[in-house]
Structure formats: structure tokens, C-alpha cells
N, C-alpha and C positions, 0 to 999 in steps of 0.2 A: 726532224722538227725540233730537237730538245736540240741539236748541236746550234740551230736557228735562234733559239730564244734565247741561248748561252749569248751568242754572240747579239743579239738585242740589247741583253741587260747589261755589259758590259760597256755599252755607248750611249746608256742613261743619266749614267751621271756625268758625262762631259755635256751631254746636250741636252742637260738641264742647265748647266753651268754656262753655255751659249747661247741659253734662251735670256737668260739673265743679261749677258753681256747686251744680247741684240738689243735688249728692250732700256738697255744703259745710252747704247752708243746710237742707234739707226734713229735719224732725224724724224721727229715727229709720231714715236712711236708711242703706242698707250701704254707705259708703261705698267700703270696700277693693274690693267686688264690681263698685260701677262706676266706680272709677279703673281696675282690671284690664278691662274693656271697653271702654275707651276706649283706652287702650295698647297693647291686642290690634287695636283699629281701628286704630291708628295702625300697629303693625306685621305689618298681614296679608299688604300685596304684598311685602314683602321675604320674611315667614315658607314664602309662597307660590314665590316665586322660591330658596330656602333650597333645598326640600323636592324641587324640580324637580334638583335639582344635585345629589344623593346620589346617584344612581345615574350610571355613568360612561354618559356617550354612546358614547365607543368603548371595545372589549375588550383594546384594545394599549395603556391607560393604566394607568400604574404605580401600585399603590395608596398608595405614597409621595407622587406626585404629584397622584393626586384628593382625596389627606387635606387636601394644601394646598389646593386649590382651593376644598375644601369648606369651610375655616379660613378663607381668604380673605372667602370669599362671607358669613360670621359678620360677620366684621367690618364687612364694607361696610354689610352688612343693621344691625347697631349703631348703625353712622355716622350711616346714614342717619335712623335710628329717632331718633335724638339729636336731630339738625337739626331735624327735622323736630317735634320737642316743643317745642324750648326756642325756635324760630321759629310755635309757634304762634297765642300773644297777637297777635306780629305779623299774621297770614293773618288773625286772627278781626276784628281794627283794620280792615286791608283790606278786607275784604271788605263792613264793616258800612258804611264809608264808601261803599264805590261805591255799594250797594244806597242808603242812603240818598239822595247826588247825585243817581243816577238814577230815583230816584220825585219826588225833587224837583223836578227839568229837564222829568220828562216830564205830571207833574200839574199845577205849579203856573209854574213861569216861562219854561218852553218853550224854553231858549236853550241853546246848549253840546250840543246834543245829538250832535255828530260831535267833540266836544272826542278829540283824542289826545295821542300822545308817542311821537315814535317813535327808536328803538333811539341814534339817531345824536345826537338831545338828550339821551336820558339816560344815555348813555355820559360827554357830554361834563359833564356835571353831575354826575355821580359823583365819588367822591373815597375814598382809602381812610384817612383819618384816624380816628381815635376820636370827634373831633365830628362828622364827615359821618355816619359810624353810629349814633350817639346823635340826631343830631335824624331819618333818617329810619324810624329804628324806633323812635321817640317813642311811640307809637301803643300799642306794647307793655308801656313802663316807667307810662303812663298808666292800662293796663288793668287791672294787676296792682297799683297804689293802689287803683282804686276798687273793684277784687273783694276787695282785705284791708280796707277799711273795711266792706265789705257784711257781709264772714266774723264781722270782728272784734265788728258791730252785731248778728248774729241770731245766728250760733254763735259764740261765743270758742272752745269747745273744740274746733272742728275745726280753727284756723290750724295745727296742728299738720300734720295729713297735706296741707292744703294750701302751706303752706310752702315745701318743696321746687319744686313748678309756680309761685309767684309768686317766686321770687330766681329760676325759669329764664328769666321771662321779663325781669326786670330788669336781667339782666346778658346780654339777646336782644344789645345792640350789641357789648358786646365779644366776644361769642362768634361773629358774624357777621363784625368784621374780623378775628377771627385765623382763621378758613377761608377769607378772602378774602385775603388776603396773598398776595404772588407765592413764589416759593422764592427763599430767600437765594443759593443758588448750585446753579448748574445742572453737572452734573458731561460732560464730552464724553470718549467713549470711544474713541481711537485704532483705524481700519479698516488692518487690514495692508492688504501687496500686493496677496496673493492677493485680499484679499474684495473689494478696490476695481476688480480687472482686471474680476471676475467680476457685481458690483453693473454697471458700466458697458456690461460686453456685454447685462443684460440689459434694460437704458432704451435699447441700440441697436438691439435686437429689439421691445419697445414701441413704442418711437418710428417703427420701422420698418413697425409693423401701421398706422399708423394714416396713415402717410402712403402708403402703399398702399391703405387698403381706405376712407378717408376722405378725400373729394374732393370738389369741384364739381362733377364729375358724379355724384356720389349726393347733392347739396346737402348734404356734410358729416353727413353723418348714419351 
């Protein structure tokens, strides 16, 4: 079942990205009807995680206090809805390439078929510049050419509502390194006495459990 839903979620964002096309290009299609269901797909876990959050978990929060949490939890849910559109082309790129490789390596040239990368290569290859993001969400500013030639070939008059989705995904790299950016300055908040006596006894009570109840005769456990 998990190898099933792997292979699910990997054909999400191409066919997300064909729902769009379809509702560009297929004559007479509603369009509005299914940009709005595909936006609604795009933000149903957050809408879902939203709706869990209205109601207060405990009875002792201030309803001052859970208006914000619930303001908060908008915004995050936004955030995220955002990212997650204007990095789409991106994911739909991705995706189509692996699929691709991978029917390739495993049908026809048999080689590469344990090819990886691991965390510590591509950390080290990363870069936060404008060109590092532009070549490698290439994939994206590529995708969004050849769907406005498509648009622009069978329907002219829909570049309009697609518009908006191809300059999102166009400008996918700079919008990737400005949430990638570290914070210009990090602000450090001065611990009085009090709170540092009180912080300190209680990492010597921590520290104290564990070298008590954590030992070589429990093999550390």
C-alpha cells in the first residue's frame, strides 16, 4: 500500500499541472470550476488542519489568545498554499524527469539504477544566489514556455486566466531564494538572574536523572 501511495504522489503534480492545461486548452471547458479544484486540492491539508484549530483544546485559553492562534494558523495555511503553487511547475519538472530516468534505466539501459545523492552532497552543492536558483528550478521557467506556447497555439483567449500560474512559475527561483534566505539579524533576549539561577537548577535535576537512572548497568538505556 505505501509502495501504492508513493507512486500516487509522484503523479500529482504532473496531474495537477494537466488539469490546468486541460481547463486551458479543451474547448469549452469551465475553466474557473477547475482552477478552483485544483486550489481547493492544493489547499485541503492546511484547510483541514484550519478547521481542527477552531475549537480550543483547553477551556482555560483566552479567547484573545485562540483568535490569534487561529490568525496565525491562516497565515501559515496561506504560506504554505503559496509555496506550494508557485513551486509547482517546479515538483511537476521533477517528477516527470525521475519517472522518465526511471523507465528508462529500468527498460532500456539497465544502468544507474541505485544512482543517489545524499544530503551531505547536496548541501554541499547548494548555494543561495540568484543563479544557483535559477539553473536549478530551470525545470520550471522551461515548463511555463512551453504551456504558453501550447495556450497561446490552441487557445489564445485563455492566456489570460492562465497568466497569473505561468509568471508564478517564472519567477519559482526568485521566490525560492527569498524564503530561503537566512535572517539578517538574529535578535538575543537578555535572561535575568532569577531566570538563569532557576534555568540552571533545572539541567542539574536533568542531568541528574539521567545519570542516576542511565547507566552501564541498564546498558544506557
Amino acid at each position: 500500500w505505501k509502495m501504492l501511495d508513493n507512486l500516487r504522489r509522484s503523479v500529482s503534480s504532473p496531474a495537477m499541472v494537466l488539469t490546468l492545461l486541460a481547463a486551458w486548452t479543451v474547448p469549452n471547458a469551465p475553466v474557473a470550476v477547475w482552477t478552483a479544484y485544483l486550489l481547493l486540492a492544493l489547499a485541503a491539508p492546511r484547510i483541514l488542519s484550519i478547521l481542527r484549530g477552531l475549537l480550543p483544546a483547553h477551556r482555560d485559553v483566552s479567547l484573545a489568545s485562540h483568535a490569534r492562534a487561529v490568525g496565525n494558523d491562516l497565515l501559515y495555511g496561506a504560506g504554505q498554499t503559496a509555496v506550494m503553487l508557485t513551486l509547482l511547475g517546479h515538483q511537476c519538472w521533477l517528477a516527470l524527469d525521475a519517472i522518465g530516468r526511471t523507465l528508462f534505466r529500468l527498460l532500456v539501459s539497465h544502468r544507474l539504477l541505485l544512482e543517489w545523492v545524499t544530503a551531505a552532497q547536496a548541501k554541499r552543492h547548494a548555494g543561495v544566489s540568484l543563479k544557483s536558483f535559477t539553473w536549478s528550478l530551470r525545470g520550471s521557467l522551461i515548463l511555463a514556455c512551453v504551456l504558453f506556447l501550447i495556450v497561446a497555439w490552441v487557445s489564445p483567449h485563455n492566456l489570460y486566466p492562465a497568466a497569473p500560474f505561468l509568471i508564478l512559475w517564472c519567477l519559482a527561483s526568485i521566490f525560492a531564494r527569498l524564503i530561503s534566505l537566512p535572517p539578517e539579524k538574529v535578535l538575543l533576549e537578555e535572561t535575568s538572574a532569577a531566570d538563569t539561577v532557576a534555568l540552571r537548577l533545572e539541567a542539574r535535576r536533568i542531568w541528574r536523572f539521567f545519570t542516576t537512572f542511565v547507566s552501564a548497568e541498564d546498558n544506557f538505556l
